[in-house]
N, C-alpha and C positions, 0 to 999 in steps of 0.2 A: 522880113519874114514874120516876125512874132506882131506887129501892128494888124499884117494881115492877117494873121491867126486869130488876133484878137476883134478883128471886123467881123470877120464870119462868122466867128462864135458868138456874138454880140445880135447878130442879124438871123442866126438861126435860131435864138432863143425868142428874140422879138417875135420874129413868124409863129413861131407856135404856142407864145402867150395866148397872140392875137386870136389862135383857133378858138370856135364857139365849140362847146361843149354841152349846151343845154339844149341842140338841137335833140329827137329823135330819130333812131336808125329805121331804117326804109319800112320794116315790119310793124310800127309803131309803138314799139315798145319803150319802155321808159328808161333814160341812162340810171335812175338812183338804185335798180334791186343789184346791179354791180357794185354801185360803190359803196353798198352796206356788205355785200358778201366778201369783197377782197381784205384780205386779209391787210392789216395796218403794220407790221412787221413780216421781212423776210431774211430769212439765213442761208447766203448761197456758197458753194463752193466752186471752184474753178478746176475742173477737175487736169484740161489739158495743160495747165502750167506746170506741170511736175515734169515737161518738156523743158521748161524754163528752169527747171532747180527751183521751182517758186513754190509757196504752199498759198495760197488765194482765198481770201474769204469775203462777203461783199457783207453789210446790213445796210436793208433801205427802211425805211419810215417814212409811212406815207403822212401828208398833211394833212390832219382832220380827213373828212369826207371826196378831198377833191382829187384829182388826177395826176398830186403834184407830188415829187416823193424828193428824199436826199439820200443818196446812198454813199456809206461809208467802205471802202477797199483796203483791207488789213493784208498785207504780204510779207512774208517769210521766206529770204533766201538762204537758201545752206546745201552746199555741196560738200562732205566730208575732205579729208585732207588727201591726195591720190599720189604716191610719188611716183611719177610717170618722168622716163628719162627719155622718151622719145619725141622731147621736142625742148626747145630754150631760145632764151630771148638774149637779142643786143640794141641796147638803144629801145627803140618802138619796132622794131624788127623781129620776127620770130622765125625757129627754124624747126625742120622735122627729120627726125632720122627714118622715113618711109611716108611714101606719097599719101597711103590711102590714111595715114594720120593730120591730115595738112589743115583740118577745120574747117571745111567748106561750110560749116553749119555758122558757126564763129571762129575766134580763136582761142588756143587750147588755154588752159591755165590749172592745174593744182588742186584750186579750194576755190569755194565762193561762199560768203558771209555778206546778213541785209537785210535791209528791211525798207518797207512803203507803204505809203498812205496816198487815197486817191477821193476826193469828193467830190460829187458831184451831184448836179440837180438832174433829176430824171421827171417828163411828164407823155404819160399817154397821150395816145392822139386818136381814139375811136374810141366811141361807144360801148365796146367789151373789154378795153382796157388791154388790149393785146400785145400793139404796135407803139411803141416809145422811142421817145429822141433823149438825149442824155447828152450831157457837157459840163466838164468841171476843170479841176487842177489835178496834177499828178504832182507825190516827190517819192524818190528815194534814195538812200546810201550803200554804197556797197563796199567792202574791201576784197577786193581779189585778189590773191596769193597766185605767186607764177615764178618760176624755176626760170635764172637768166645769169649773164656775166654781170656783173658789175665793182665797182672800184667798192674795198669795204676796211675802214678807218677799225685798226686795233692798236694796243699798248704795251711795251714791254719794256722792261727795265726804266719805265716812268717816261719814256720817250712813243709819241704816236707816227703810227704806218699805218699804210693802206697798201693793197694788195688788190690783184686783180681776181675774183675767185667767181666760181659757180654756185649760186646757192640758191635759196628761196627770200624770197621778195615780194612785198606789198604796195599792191595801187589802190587809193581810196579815191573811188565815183560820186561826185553828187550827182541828180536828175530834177531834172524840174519839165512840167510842161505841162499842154492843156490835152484835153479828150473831149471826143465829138463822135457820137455813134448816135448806130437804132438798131432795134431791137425788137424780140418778137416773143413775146411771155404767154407760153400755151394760158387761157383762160382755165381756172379752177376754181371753183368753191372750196373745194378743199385744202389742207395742207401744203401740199407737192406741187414744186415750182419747177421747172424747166423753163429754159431761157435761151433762145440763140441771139448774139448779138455782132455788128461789124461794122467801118469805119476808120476813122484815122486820128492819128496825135503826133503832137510836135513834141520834141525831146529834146533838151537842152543842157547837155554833160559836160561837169569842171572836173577837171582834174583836181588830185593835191599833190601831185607831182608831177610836172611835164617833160622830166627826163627821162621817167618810165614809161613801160608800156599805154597805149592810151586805149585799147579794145576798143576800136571804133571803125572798124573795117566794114559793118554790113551793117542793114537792118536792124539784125536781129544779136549784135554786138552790145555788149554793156553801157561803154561809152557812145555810140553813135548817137550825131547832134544832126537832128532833120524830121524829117516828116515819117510816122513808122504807118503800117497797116495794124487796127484791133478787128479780132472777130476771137467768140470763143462762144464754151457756153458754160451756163451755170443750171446747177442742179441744187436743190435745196426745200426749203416746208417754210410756211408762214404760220405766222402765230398770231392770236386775237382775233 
């Protein structure tokens, strides 16, 4: 699966090297009064990741004059700490003391703490600079806290025991993978960016402990390793 990921991405960035750019658009106008007006710097934010616990911030810089840009993705995970006793974990098993708590979304957990970086090369593909394709790398780390049984090693009169108890417990997520979207950047002279964009990325989760929980039941779970769907948008102003 990751050879193939890395073929397509390989092959769609080829393809749209390859695109000419120094043609003009049907009206015969010239592509250069865009590429002195678009702004060389943008600052975006992601507004619907706060679905995600995520705070999203993107910077692109564009390369000299041409249509080629790098955009930098800074994220911040943080869910406060919730003690929530309507649900616990055994083993990779979770349970819920009421249905309509069961996590259809994910699975539940506590606290989430994290962070990620995401680069990638982004290049327009028309004449007003609208429509762009984008592919890079993703990582991030997480520690998720989550309420479960487990065996917990204590000391007393200098002699050690373990017990079987309920408590709170931590699982540390790597992610690694690639992103492969397009995008559609309202045209502006000015400032103010808007951006809707969508697409797909391969996601690659290590546990540091696999006798824990592993959140990887869906999509849209922490740990899950496979193919996710991106679409989102970004709101933000360019500078220079």
């Amino acid at each position: 699966m990751m050879k193939k990921i890395v073929y397509l991405l390989m092959l769609a960035v080829g393809l749209t090297t390859n695109h000419s750019f120094a043609q003009k658009p049907a009206d015969g106008t010239s592509v250069k009064p865009y590429a002195l007006t678009q702004k060389k710097f943008t600052v975006t934010a992601q507004p619907l990741q706060i679905f995600n616990w995520c705070l999203r911030h993107d910077f692109d810089i564009r390369l000299g004059d041409s249509p080629n840009w790098l955009q930098f993705g800074l994220s911040v995970y943080y869910r406060p700490l919730k003690n929530n006793d309507n649900y616990y974990y055994e083993g990779n098993e979770y349970y819920n003391r009421y249905y309509w708590n069961a996590g259809w979304f994910r699975e539940p957990f506590s606290e989430l703490r994290g962070y990620g970086l995401d680069i990638n090369y982004k290049r327009f593909l028309d004449a007003r600079r609208s429509l762009y394709f984008a592919a890079g790398l993703s990582y991030s780390r997480l520690d998720i806290k989550y309420k479960g049984w487990f065996w917990k090693d204590y000391f007393e009169d200098g002699l050690q025991y373990s017990k079987y108890v309920r408590d709170f417990n931590t699982q540390q997520i790597t992610r690694q993978g690639f992103n492969l979207f397009f995008g559609h950047q309202i045209p502006n002279r000015r400032s103010f960016v808007f951006d809707l964009f969508w697409g797909f990325a391969y996601r690659r989760s290590f546990l540091a402990d696999k006798n824990k929980p592993a959140f990887d039941r869906g999509m849209f779970s922490y740990g899950y390793t496979g193919i996710v769907l991106l679409s989102g948008i970004r709101v933000g102003f360019g500078l220079k």
